[in-house]
C-alpha positions in Angstrom: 0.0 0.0 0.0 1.4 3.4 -0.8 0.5 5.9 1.8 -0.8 9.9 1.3 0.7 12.5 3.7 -1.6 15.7 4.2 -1.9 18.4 7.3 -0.8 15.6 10.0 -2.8 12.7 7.9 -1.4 9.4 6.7 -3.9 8.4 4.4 -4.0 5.3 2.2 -4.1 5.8 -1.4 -6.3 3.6 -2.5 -9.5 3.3 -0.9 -13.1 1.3 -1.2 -15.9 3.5 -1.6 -19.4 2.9 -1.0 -21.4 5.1 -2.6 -24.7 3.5 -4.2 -23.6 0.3 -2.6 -26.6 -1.2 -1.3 -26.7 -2.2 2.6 -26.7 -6.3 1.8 -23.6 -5.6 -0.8 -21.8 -3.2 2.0 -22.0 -5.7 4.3 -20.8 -8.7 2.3 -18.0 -6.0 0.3 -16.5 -4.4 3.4 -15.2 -7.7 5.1 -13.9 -8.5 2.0 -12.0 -5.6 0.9 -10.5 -5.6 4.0 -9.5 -9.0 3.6 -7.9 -8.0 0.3 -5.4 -5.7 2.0 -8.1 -2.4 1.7 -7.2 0.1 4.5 -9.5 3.1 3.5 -12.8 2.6 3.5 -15.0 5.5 2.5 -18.8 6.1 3.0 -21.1 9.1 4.2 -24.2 9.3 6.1 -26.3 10.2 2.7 -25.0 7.0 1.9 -27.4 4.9 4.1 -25.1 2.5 4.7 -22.7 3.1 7.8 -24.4 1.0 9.7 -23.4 -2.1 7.7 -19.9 -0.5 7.0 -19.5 -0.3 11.0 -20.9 -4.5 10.8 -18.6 -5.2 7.9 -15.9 -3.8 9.9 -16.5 -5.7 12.6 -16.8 -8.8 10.8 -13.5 -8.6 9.0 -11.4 -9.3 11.9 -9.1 -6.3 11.5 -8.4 -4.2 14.2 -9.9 -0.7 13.9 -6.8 0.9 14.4 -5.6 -0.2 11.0 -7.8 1.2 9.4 -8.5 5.0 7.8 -12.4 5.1 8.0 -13.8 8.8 6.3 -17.7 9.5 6.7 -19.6 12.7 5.0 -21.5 15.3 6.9 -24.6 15.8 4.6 -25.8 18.8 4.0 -28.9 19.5 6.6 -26.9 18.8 9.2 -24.3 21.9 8.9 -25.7 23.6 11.8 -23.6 23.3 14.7 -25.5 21.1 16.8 -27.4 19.1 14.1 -23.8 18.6 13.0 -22.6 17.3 15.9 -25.1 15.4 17.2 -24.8 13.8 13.5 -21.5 12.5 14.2 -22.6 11.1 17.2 -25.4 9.0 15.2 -22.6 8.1 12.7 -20.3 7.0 15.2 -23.2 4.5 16.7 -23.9 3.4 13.3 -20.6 3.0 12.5 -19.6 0.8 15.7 -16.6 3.2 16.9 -15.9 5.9 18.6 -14.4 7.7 16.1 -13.3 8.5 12.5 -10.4 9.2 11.3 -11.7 11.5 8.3 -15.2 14.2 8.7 -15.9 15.8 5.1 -18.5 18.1 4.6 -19.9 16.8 1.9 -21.0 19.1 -0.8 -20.9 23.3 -0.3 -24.6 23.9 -1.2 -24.4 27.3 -0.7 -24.5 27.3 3.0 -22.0 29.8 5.2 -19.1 28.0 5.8 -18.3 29.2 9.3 -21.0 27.4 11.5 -20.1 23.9 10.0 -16.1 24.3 10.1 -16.6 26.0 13.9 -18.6 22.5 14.4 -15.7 20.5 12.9 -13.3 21.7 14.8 -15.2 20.9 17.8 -15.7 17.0 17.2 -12.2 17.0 16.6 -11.2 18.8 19.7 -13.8 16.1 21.6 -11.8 13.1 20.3 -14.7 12.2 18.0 -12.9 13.0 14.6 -8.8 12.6 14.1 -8.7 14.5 10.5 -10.9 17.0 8.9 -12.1 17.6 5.3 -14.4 18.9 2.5 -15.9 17.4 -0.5 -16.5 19.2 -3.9 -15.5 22.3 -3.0 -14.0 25.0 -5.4 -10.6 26.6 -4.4 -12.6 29.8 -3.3 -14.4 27.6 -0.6 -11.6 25.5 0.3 -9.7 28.7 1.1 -12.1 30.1 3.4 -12.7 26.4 5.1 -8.6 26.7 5.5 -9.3 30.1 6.6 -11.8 29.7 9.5 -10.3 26.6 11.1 -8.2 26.1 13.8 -7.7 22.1 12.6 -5.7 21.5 9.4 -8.0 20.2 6.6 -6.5 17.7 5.1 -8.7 16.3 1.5 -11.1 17.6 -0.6 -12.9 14.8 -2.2 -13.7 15.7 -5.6 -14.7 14.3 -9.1 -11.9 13.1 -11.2 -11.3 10.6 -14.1 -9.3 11.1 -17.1 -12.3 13.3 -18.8 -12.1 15.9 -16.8 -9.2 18.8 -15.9 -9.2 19.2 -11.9 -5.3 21.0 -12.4 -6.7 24.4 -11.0 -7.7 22.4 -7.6 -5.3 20.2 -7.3 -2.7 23.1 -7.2 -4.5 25.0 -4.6 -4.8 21.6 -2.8 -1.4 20.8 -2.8 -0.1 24.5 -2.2 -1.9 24.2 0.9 -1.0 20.8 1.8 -4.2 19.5 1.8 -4.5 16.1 -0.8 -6.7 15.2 -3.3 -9.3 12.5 -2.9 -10.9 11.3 -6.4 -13.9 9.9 -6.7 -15.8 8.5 -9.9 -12.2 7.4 -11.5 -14.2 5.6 -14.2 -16.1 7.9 -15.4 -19.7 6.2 -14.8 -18.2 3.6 -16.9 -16.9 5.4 -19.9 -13.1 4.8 -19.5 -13.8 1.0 -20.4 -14.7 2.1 -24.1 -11.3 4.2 -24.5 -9.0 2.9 -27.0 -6.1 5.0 -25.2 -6.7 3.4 -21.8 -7.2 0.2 -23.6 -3.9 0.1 -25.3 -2.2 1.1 -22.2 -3.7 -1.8 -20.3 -3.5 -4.1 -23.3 0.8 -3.2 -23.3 1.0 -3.4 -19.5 -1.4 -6.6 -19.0 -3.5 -4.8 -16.8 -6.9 -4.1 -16.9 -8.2 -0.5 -17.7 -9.6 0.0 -14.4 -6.5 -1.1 -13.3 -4.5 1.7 -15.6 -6.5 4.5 -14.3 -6.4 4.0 -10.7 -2.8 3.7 -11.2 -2.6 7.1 -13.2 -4.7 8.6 -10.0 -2.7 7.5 -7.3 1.0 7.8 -9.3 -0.1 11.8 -9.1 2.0 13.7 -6.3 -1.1 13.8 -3.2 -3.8 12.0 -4.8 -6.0 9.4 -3.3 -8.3 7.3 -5.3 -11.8 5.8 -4.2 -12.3 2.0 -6.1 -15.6 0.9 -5.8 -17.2 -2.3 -6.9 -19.9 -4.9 -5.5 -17.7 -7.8 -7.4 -15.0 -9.9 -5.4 -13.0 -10.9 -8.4 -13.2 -7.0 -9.2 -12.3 -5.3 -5.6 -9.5 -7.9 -6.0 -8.4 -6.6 -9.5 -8.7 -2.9 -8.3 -6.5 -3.6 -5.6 -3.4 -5.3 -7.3 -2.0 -1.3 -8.4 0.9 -1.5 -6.5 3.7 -4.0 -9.0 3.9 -1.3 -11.8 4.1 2.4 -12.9 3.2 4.4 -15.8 5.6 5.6 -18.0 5.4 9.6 -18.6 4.2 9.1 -21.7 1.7 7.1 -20.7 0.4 9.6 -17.6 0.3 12.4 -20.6 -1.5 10.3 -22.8 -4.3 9.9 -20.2 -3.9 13.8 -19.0 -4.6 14.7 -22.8 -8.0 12.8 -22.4 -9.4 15.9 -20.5 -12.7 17.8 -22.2 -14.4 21.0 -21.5 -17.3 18.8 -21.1 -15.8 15.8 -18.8 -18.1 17.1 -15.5 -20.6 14.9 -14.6 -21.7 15.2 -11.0 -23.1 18.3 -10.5 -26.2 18.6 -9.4 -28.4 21.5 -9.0 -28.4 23.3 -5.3 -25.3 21.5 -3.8 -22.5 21.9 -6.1 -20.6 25.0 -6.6 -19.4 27.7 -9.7 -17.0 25.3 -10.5 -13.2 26.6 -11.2 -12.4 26.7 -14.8 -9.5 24.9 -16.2 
């Protein structure tokens, strides 16, 4: 496992995600990622699911130390004390007594200094190790830096090979912070590209396999793999016994498009930074 320092954070580089992963599929999934050699397991409380992430954790027999667990604040909670008292429900759910990563999860418009005022004080209770956001723009991930007194250490934000994050990235790792990527196939559409197919094809890997790579062989990055298939969390894991020429890296930078966005939805996401 290669390992993602941020702020204070050690942060595995390759994590499971759980996003649309129904309960029944969480539980079986977690316990087996884990068993796989999976140290990062990511979910949120929009999710549904933390209850049978907290089981599946439980279940897989490895201590909780070992393991980098990140929940998401959703976004009716970012009053102070609906905030915290939503960690508290996420930490019952969840079978611990803390997490080692708190996001807020998406800006929506909301003043940032009630929620990040409520971060810092689940931290300072012992509750949360690490603070974060998720799809902010590098206006809002300033002011979040701005108005805490805990290093943030991620923003979690949508990127594949479709789409040019450079601007935050940059501003991410200017101010130390890393970058979490989610959606690293694209909904799918990587497995239809003929450049990321001929990369895997020369490298024996699988294209899923390729772009996880190119995400976590960037300087800070940290890449979400999600799947409800053994054979596939398996497959997604073994990233770690090669590396991507520079050629190849530009070859799958140069895939970028104006268009490449595709998780934006109306009333939570920002005015998005330009490339």
């Amino acid at each position: 496992m290669k390992f993602v320092t941020a702020n204070g954070a050690t942060i595995p580089a390759l994590g499971y995600g759980t996003f649309r992963l129904p309960g029944p599929d969480t539980l079986r999934m977690v316990p087996h990622a884990l068993k796989l050699g999976f140290r990062h397991i990511d979910t949120a409380q929009i999710y549904g699911n933390e209850a049978e992430v907290g089981e599946g954790i439980e279940r897989s027999g490895v201590r909780r130390a070992d393991i980098f667990l990140t929940t998401k604040v959703w976004v009716d909670k970012y009053g102070h004390d609906a905030l915290v008292a939503s960690v508290d429900e996420s930490l019952r759910k969840l079978r611990t007594d803390y997490v080692d990563l708190l996001l807020l999860h998406w800006p929506a418009g909301h003043p940032l200094p009630e929620p990040v005022a409520a971060l810092n004080e689940v931290v300072r209770s012992g509750k949360v190790r690490h603070i974060g956001v998720s799809n902010f723009n590098t206006a809002q991930m300033a002011e979040a830096i701005a108005l805490s007194d805990a290093p943030l250490v991620t923003n979690q934000i949508e990127y594949h090979p479709y789409i040019d994050q450079s601007v935050v990235i940059r501003a991410a790792r200017a101010a130390g912070l890393s970058i979490t990527a989610y959606y690293a196939m694209a909904d799918g559409k990587v497995f239809d590209e003929p450049v990321l197919k001929e990369i895997a094809a020369a490298r024996g890997k699988s294209v899923a396999q390729v772009v996880l790579r190119w995400v976590i062989q960037q300087d800070g990055l940290v890449a979400l793999s999600k799947t409800a298939t053994e054979t596939r969390a398996a497959e997604n894991f073994a990233i770690f016994d090669f590396e991507l020429s520079a050629g190849e890296m530009a070859a799958i930078h140069a895939l970028a498009r104006p268009d490449g966005r595709i998780v934006s939805p109306e009333g939570l996401a920002p005015v998005w930074d330009a490339a």
